[in-house]
N, C-alpha and C positions, 0 to 999 in steps of 0.2 A: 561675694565669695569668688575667691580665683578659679579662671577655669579647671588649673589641672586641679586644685584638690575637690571639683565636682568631680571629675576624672577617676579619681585614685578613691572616690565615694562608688563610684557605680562599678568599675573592676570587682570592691570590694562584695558589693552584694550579690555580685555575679556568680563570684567563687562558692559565695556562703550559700546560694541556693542549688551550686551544681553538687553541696556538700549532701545538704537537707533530702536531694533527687535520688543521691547513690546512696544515700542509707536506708532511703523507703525500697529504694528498688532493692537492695541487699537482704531487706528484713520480705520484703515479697518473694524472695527467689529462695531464703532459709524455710517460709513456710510450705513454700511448693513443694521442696526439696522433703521436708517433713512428712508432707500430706504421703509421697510418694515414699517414703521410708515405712510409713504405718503396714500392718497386713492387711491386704485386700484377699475377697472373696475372689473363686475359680472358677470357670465355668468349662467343662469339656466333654466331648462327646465321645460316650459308653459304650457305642456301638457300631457297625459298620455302615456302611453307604444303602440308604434306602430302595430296599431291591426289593419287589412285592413278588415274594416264595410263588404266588398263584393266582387266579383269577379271580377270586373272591375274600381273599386277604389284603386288610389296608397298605396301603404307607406308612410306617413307624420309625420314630426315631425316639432319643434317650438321650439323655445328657445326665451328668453329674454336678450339683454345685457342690465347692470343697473347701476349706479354710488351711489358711498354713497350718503345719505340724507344729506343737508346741505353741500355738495361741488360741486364746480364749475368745477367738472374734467366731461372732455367730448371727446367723440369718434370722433378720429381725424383721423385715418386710418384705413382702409378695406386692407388685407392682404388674397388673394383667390386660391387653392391649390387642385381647385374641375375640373375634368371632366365635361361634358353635358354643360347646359344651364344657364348662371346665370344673375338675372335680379336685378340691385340696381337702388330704386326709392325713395322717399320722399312722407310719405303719410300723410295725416289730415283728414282721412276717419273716420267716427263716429264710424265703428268697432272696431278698436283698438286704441279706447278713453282710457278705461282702464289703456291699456297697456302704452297707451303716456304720461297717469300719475306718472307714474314710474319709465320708462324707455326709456331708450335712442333710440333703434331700436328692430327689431323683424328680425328673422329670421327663415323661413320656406325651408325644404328639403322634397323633396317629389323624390319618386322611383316607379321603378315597380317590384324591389324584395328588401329583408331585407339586406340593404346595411347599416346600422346607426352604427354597429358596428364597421367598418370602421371608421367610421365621427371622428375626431377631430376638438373642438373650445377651443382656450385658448386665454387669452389678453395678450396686449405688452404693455408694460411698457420701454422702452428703452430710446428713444427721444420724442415719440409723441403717447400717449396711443391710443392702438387701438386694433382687433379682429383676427386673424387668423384662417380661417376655412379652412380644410383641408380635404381628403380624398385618401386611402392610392390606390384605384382601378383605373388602368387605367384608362378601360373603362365601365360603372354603365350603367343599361339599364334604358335608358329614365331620367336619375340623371336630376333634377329642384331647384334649388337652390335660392329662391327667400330674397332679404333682402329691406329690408321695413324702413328708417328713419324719427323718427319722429319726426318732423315741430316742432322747425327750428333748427333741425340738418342740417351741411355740414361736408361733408370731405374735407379733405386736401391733401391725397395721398392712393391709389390704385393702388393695387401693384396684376398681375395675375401670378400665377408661374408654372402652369402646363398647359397639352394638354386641349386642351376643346373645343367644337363649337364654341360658343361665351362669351361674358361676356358683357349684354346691360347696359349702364350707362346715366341715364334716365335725367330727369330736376329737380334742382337746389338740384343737388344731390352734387355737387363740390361747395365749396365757390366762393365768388366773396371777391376783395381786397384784395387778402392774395395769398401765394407762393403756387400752385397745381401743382402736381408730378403722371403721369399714368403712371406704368411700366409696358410691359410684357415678360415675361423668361419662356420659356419652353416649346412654340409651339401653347398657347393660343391665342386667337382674340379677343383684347381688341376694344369695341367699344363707343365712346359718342358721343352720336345722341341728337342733340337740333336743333332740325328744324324752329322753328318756335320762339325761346328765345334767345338774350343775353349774352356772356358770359365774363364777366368783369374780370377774375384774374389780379393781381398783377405783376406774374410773374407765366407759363406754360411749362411744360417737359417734355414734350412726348420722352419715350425711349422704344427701341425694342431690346430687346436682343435674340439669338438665333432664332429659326424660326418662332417667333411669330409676326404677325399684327396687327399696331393699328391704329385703323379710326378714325376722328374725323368728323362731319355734323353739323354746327351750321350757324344760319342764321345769327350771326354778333361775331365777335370776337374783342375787346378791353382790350389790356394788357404794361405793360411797357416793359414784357422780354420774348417773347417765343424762347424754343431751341429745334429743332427736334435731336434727337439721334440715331443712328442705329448702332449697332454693330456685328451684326450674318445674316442672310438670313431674316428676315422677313422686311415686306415695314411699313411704316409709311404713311398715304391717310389722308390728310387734304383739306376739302372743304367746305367752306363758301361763302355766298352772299358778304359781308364786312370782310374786315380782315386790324385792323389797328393796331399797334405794332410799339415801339421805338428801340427795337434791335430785330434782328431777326439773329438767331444762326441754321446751317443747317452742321451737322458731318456725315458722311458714313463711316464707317472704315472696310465693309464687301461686302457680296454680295446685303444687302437691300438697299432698292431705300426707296427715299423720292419724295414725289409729293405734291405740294401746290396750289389748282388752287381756282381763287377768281374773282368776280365780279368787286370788287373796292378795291383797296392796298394801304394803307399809310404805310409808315415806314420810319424810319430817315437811321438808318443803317443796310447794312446785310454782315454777311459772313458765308460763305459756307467752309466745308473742306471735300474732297474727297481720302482715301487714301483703298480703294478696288473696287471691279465692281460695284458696285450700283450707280446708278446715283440719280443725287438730281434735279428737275426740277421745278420752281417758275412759274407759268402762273397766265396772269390778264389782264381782257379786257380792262381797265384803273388803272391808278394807278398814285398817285402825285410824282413829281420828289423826291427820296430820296438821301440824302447826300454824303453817300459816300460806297462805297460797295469792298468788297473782297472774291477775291476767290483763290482757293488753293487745286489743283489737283496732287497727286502721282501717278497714278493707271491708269487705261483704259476706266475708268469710263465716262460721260458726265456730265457736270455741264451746264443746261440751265436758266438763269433768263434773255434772251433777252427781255420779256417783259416788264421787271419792269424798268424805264428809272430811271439815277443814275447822281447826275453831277459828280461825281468822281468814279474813279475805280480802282481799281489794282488786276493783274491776275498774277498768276505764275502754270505754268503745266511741270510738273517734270516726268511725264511717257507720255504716248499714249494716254493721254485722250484727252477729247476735253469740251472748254468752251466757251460757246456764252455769249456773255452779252449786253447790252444798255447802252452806256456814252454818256453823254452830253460835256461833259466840258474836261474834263483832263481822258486820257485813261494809265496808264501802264500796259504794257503788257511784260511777258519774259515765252520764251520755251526752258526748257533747254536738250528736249528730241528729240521725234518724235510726239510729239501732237500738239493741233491745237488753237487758240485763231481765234476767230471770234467776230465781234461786227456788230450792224446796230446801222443807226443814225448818222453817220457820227460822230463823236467828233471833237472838238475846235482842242484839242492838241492829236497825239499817239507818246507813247514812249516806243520803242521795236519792238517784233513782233506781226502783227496780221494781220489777212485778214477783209476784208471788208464781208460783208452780204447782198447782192442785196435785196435776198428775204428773208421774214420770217414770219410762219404760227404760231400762237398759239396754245398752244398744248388743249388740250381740254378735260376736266377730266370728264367723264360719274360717275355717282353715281352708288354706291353699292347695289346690291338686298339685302333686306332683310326687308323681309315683315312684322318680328314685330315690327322696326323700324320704317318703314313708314307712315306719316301722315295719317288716313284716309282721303280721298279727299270726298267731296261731290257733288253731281251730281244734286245738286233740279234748278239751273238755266237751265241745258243742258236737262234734262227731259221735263223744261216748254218749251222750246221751239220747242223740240221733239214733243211733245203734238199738241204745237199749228200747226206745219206746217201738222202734220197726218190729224187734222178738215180742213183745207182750202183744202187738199187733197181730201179730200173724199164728200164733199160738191160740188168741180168743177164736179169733178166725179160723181157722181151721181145727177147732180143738177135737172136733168130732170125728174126723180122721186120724187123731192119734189117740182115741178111747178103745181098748181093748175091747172084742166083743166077746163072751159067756161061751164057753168050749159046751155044745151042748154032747152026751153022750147018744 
């Protein structure tokens, strides 16, 4: 081949690639250009410069998150990154009328020394606009974190990623019908306390990463998909009155335990995967026969769901652990270790190894202190009757003092 038409060969591929360069980079700079056209969330501050009125009054500050006028973009996740105390509720308080007219939530940070400079807030725009608020201190003395949504705002995911006391996650703070996702990383104690409401999602994911815990307290739970997750030391504590659910998904791949205990249990399917120490353990003082259930143990760990009665089952324990379960109908069971398959209820069919269960105790899940979670309880029946038994008390008692004596003449 002559050299110039190698020449006039390589010119050519030169151009065609610097063609192929500027159109990637033109179709890169049109999506930027895009992403920054869309409407983003606002973030600004409500209030004036943190100035403590008095000597026993905290640090406060306030901010607004806001959406453009005239769009339908709305705060879809809570992304939290703060030490101390943090409390997300839903409010429709005539105080911050104002503010509900404008804006999407409020959030108030309160200290007992000038920790603000610290404070980061900025919004996510990624998958699903939402807030991160962050602070860069350990530990903040007294840090109070309050975020306030306003009616009828919900989230969709809440995410805790640092150390912290708690983080309380109040009522009809989470959607109902739609996919919710609570995470927590980083040694935080994520909590959803609904005592007394409700809770419909769609599909639920609770994940615990690192040595963080998260609770959940609801007096009835109905969803298509929950899945407990654990992956680091911290436990997962789920307890409900009602808990009905079409799949139920239960992972341990660490040292965290899962624990699920329920009044009344519907579900169609469940399975469990156990592959470090933490045990996963299902209790339920009834529960309607569900279909078909599997479990699946590597580790040392205990997988108990003997309570939940299943007409089908299949177990496989591959280390030292041990797994109790409930079959009706058709049981498979294989050990291909030193661990243990146990079932009560006798099954129809077993196939493999497994021991039988003479006896079996339900385990029995006590509830979590924590006082600002707590219902107030009310005491006006117990007081009336307190009341009443003191008068008939003290009337027998002293009755002899208030019997008229005979006027003699």
């Amino acid at each position: 081949m002559h050299p110039f038409t190698v020449l006039l060969a390589l010119c050519f591929l030169q151009q065609l690639r610097f063609v192929f360069t500027r159109r990637e980079s033109d179709s890169e700079n049109d999506d930027a250009s895009s992403q920054m056209d869309l409407p983003r969330l606002t973030i600004r501050s409500v209030d004036s410069t943190h100035i403590r009125q008095s000597v026993k009054s905290p640090f406060t500050r306030s901010w607004s998150v806001d959406a453009p006028k005239h769009s339908n973009l709305e705060l879809q996740q809570l992304v939290l990154s703060l030490p101390g105390r943090v409390y997300v509720n839903q409010t429709r308080s005539s105080e911050s009328g104002k503010l509900q007219q404008t804006s999407l939530a409020h959030i108030i940070i309160q200290s007992d020394s000038d920790v603000f400079s610290q404070i980061q807030l900025e919004t996510l725009h990624h998958h699903h606009s939402g807030v991160r608020v962050a602070c860069d201190l350990i530990h903040a003395q007294n840090l109070i974190t309050i975020v306030q949504l306003h009616y009828p705002l919900q989230l969709a995911k809440i995410a805790l990623l640092a150390a912290n006391e708690f983080a309380l996650i109040g009522h009809n703070v989470l959607r109902n019908a739609d996919s919710v996702a609570l995470v927590t990383n980083g040694g935080g104690n994520l909590i959803l306390d609904l005592p007394t409401s409700q809770f419909s999602p769609h599909s639920l994911t609770l994940t615990s990463i690192g040595r963080g815990n998260l609770n959940v307290r609801a007096h009835s739970i109905h969803s298509n998909r929950i899945s407990l997750l654990t992956t680091g030391n911290g436990n997962i504590t789920f307890l409900t009155h009602s808990f009905h659910c079409e799949h139920l998904y239960a992972s341990s791949a660490a040292n965290g335990s899962t624990q699920l205990a329920t009044d009344k249990l519907s579900v169609s399917t469940v399975e469990i995967q156990s592959s470090g120490a933490g045990n996963v353990t299902l209790s339920t003082n009834s529960s309607k026969k569900c279909e078909y259930e599997t479990l699946s143990s590597t580790s040392t760990s205990t997988i108990d769901t003997a309570s939940v009665a299943c007409a089908q089952g299949n177990v496989i324990v591959s280390g030292d652990g041990v797994a109790m379960i409930n079959v009706v109908d058709h049981l498979r069971a294989r050990v291909l270790e030193g661990g243990k398959i146990l079932y009560v209820n006798r099954p129809k069919q077993v196939e493999g190894e497994a021991t039988y269960l003479p006896t079996y105790h339900t385990t029995t899940l006590q509830e979590w202190n924590l006082d600002e979670s707590a219902p107030k309880r009310r005491f006006a029946s117990e007081w009336m009757v307190v009341c009443l038994v003191g008068v008939v008390v003290v009337i027998v008692r002293y009755r002899n003092r208030f019997a008229y004596e005979p006027i003699q003449n």
